[in-house]
Structure formats: structure tokens, C-alpha cells
N, C-alpha and C positions, 0 to 999 in steps of 0.2 A: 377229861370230863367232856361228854357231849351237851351241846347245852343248844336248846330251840325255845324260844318263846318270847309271845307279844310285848314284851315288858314286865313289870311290876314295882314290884317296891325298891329305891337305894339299898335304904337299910338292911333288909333281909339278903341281897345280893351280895354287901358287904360283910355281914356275918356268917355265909355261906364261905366266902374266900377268907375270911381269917379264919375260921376252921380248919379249913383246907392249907392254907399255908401254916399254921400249928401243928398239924399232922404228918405232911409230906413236903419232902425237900426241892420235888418238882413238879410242876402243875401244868399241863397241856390242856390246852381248850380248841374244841374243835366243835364249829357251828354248822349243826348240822340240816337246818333251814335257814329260818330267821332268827336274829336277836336283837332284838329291840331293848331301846331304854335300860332298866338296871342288869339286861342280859350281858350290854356291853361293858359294864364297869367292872373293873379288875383291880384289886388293890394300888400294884403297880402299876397304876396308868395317872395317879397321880397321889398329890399330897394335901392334904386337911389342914388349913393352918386356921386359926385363933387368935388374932393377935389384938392384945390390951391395950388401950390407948391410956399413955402414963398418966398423960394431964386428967383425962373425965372418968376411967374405968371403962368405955364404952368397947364393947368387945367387938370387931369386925371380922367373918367371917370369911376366909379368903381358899382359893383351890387354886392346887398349881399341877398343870395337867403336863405330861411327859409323850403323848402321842397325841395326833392333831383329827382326836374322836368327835367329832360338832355334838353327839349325842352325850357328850360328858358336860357341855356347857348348856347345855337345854336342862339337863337332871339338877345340875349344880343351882343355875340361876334358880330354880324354881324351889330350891331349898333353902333358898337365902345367902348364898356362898355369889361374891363378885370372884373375876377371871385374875388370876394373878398380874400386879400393872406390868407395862412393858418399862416406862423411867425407873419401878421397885420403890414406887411411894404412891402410898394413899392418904388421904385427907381426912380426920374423922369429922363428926357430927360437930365438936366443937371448935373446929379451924385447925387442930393439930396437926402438923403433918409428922404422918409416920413414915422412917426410909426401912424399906426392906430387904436391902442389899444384901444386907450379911446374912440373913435367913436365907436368901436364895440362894448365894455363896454354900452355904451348909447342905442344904438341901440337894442342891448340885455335886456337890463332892462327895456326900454319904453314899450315892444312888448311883453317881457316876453317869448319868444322866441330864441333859439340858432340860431345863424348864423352857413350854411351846409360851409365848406370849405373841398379843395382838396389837 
């Protein structure tokens, strides 16, 4: 797939490549200018995670990125998504702390792939 352009939307970017990976087994991207913002997101460049907090229900919105793209934590912050922690615990809203070790464990081993933290 050649792909050039200023940016645009996450979402549409990412319905573009789960298309594309529901159809074909291999997926070559070749940038043929520029690719800016949702041009750089690729499925596999990282993970969407959700996770519930038991005690209040407060859902925190978390991305765990696999290549060390800066334009994937500028898209993300701006969506409401924090950086995966580097300790693999977050705090929520009501002092809960959540550990997210074993999610990263999971995610690590499906993918075969390290999660990049800061």
C-alpha cells in the first residue's frame, strides 16, 4: 500500500488497516512522501487497552505502543488514551491501584513483541 498524507483521522486510519488485515495475509506499506499523524498508525504498532477499575467502575483508557513512533503518543494523548506505565500500574480516580503486569505479560507473549515504555 502506498500511502502520502498530511494526517487525518485515528479512527478512519484504523478502519482502513483492519480492513486490510481481514482481507490479506500481508500488508506492505511504503511512504511514498510524507505521512503524517493517522498516516503513521498501523494496527500492529500497538495495543488499545480498557481497563476497569474493580473498586469504582472507572474505565481508564490505556495504549501500549511496540515501535518507538512519538507520532503514536501525540494521536493517542489527544484521544484520551495515557502511555502504558513503565512500574505496569496505574492509580485510578479513586486511589485504586491497578497492577498491570499480567496484561502486559499477555500482550507480550500473544504478539511476541516487547511493549516500548517511558
Amino acid at each position: 500500500m502506498y500511502i502520502e498524507t498530511p494526517g487525518g483521522s485515528g479512527e478512519t486510519a484504523e478502519e482502513v488497516v483492519k480492513f486490510l488485515s481481514n482481507n490479506f495475509d500481508t500488508i506492505s506499506f511504503v511512504v511514498s512522501g510524507e505521512a503524517k499523524s493517522a498516516g503513521t498508525i498501523k494496527i500492529d504498532d500497538l495495543e488499545e487497552i480498557e481497563q476497569k477499575c474493580p473498586k469504582c467502575g472507572e474505565v481508564c483508557k490505556i495504549y501500549a505502543k511496540f515501535t518507538p513512533n512519538p507520532q503514536i503518543d501525540v494521536d493517542f494523548k489527544n484521544k484520551g488514551f495515557i502511555p502504558f506505565p513503565k512500574d505496569a500500574k496505574i492509580i485510578c480516580k479513586c486511589g485504586f491501584e491497578i497492577d498491570l503486569s499480567g496484561i502486559k505479560n499477555q500482550i507480550e507473549m500473544q504478539t511476541g513483541r516487547e511493549i516500548i515504555v517511558k
